[in-house]
C-alpha atoms as one frame of an Amber mdcrd trajectory, in Angstrom:
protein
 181.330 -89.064  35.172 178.753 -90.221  37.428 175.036 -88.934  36.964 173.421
 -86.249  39.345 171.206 -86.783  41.444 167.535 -85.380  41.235 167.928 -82.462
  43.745 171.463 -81.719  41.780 169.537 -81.500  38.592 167.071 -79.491  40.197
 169.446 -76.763  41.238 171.542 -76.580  38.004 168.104 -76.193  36.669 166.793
 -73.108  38.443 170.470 -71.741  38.332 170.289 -71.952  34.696 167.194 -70.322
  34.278 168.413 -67.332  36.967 171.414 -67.017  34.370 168.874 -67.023  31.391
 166.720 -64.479  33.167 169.901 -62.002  34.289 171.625 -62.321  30.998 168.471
 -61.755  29.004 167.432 -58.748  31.250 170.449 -57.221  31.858 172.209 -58.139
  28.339 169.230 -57.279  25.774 169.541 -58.856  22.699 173.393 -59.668  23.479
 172.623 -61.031  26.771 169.789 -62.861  24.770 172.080 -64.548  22.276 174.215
 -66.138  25.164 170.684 -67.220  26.956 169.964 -69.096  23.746 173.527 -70.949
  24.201 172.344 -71.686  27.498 168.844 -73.132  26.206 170.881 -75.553  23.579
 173.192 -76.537  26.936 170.187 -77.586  28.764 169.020 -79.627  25.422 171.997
 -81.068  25.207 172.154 -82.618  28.826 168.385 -83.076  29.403 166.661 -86.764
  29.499 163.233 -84.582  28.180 163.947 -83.090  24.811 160.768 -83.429  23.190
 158.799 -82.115  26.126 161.548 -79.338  26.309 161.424 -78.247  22.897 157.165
 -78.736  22.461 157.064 -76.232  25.669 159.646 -74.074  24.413 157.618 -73.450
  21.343 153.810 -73.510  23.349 155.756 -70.964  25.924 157.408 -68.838  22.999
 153.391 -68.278  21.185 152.727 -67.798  25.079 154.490 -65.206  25.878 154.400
 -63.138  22.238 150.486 -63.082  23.101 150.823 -62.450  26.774 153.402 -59.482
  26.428 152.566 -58.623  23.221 148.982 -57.493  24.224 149.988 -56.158  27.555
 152.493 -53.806  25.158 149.618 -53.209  23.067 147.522 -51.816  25.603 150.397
 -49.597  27.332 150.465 -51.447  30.137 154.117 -51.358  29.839 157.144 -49.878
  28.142 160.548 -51.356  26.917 163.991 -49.317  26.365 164.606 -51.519  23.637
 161.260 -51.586  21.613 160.320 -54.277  19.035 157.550 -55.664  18.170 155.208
 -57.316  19.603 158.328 -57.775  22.221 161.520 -57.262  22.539 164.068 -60.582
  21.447 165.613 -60.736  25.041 161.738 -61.245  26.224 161.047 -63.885  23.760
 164.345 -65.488  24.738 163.394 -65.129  28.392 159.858 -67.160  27.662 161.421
 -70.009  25.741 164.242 -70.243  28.874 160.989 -70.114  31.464 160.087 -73.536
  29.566 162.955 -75.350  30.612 161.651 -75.112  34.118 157.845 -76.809  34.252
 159.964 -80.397  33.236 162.382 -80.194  36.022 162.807 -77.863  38.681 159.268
 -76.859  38.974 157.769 -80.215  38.633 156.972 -80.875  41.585 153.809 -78.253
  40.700 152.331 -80.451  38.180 149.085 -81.636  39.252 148.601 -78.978  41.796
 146.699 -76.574  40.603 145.801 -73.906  43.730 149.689 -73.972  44.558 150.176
 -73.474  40.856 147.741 -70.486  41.117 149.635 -68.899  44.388 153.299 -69.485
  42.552 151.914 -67.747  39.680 150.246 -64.753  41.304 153.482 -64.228  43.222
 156.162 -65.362  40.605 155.028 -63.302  37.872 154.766 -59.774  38.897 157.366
 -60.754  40.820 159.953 -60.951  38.000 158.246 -58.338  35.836 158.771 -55.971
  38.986 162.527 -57.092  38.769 163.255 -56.091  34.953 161.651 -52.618  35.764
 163.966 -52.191  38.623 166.807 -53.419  36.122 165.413 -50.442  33.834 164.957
 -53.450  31.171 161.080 -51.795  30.807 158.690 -49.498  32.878 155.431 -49.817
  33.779 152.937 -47.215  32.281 150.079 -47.997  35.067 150.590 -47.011  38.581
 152.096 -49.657  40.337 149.834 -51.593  42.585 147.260 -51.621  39.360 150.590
 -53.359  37.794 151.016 -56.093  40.343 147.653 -56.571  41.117 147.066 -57.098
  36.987 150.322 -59.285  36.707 149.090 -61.278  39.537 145.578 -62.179  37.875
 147.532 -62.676  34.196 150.160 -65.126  35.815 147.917 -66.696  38.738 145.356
 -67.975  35.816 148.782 -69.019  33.396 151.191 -70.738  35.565 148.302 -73.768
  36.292 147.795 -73.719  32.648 151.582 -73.956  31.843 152.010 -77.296  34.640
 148.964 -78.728  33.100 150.561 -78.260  29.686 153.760 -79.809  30.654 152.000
 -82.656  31.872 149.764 -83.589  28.675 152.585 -82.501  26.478 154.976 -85.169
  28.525 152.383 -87.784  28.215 152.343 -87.020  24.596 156.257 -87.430  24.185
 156.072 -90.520  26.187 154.027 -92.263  24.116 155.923 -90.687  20.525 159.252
 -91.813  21.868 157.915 -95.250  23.142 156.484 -95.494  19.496 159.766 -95.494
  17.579
């Protein structure tokens, strides 16, 4: 089977993530179990595993802190409540890490477009679940978007600048053995 090409990897890429995200969302903790099948797919094909699975891990601490204090604080609330966050939301942060390597690469090293992505992206997708009725928000809903925005516009820079230091960091491990 001939190899695909970058642009083909890049849109299996962001259509495995949409599946993550919709499965996750929409399926809870069921949905979540077949997003996790989809996360050992992607490690199965991808050229990146270390960087993969060190993100996967750095975005999985991520998001427990990031959504865990946000449910702390009431800024939102979940129909199925755990703690700090629900299993289909800590699935949906380790599938967001499959993205910074690949489809989303072309961000790394730009930080103001990381920002705008980010502010936009976010409460974007957060604004998405609570229209799915996977959570609601608790604060009115500009004071949602508007927080959201300042939470993910500060996060998504770190995240490519992550990926990048954490890929020069595999580089040099793999090139070591």
């Amino acid at each position: 089977m001939a190899a695909c090409s970058g642009s083909m990897k890049n849109l299996l890429n962001v259509l495995l993530y949409q599946c993550i995200w919709f499965l996750s969302v929409l399926g809870g903790t069921t949905g979540a179990g077949c997003s996790l099948v989809l996360v050992m797919l992607h490690l199965v094909f991808t050229d990146k595993k270390c960087t993969d699975l060190c993100l996967m891990g750095f975005m999985l601490v991520t998001g427990l802190l990031v959504d865990g204090i946000l449910t702390w604080v009431d800024f939102f609330t979940f129909y199925a409540p755990a703690y700090p966050i629900p299993f289909w939301l800590m699935v949906l942060w380790i599938g967001l890490a499959i993205t910074p390597g690949h489809s989303l690469a072309w961000m790394q090293n730009k930080p103001l477009l990381s920002l705008f992505f980010g502010a936009v992206g976010g409460p974007a997708a957060y604004w998405a679940g609570v229209r799915l009725d996977a959570a609601a928000f608790n604060w009115p809903l500009s004071y949602s978007l508007v927080t959201l925005a300042i939470i993910w516009g500060c996060l998504w820079p770190l995240v490519m600048r992550m990926t990048v230091l954490i890929e020069g960091r595999c580089r040099r491990y793999t090139s070591s053995l």
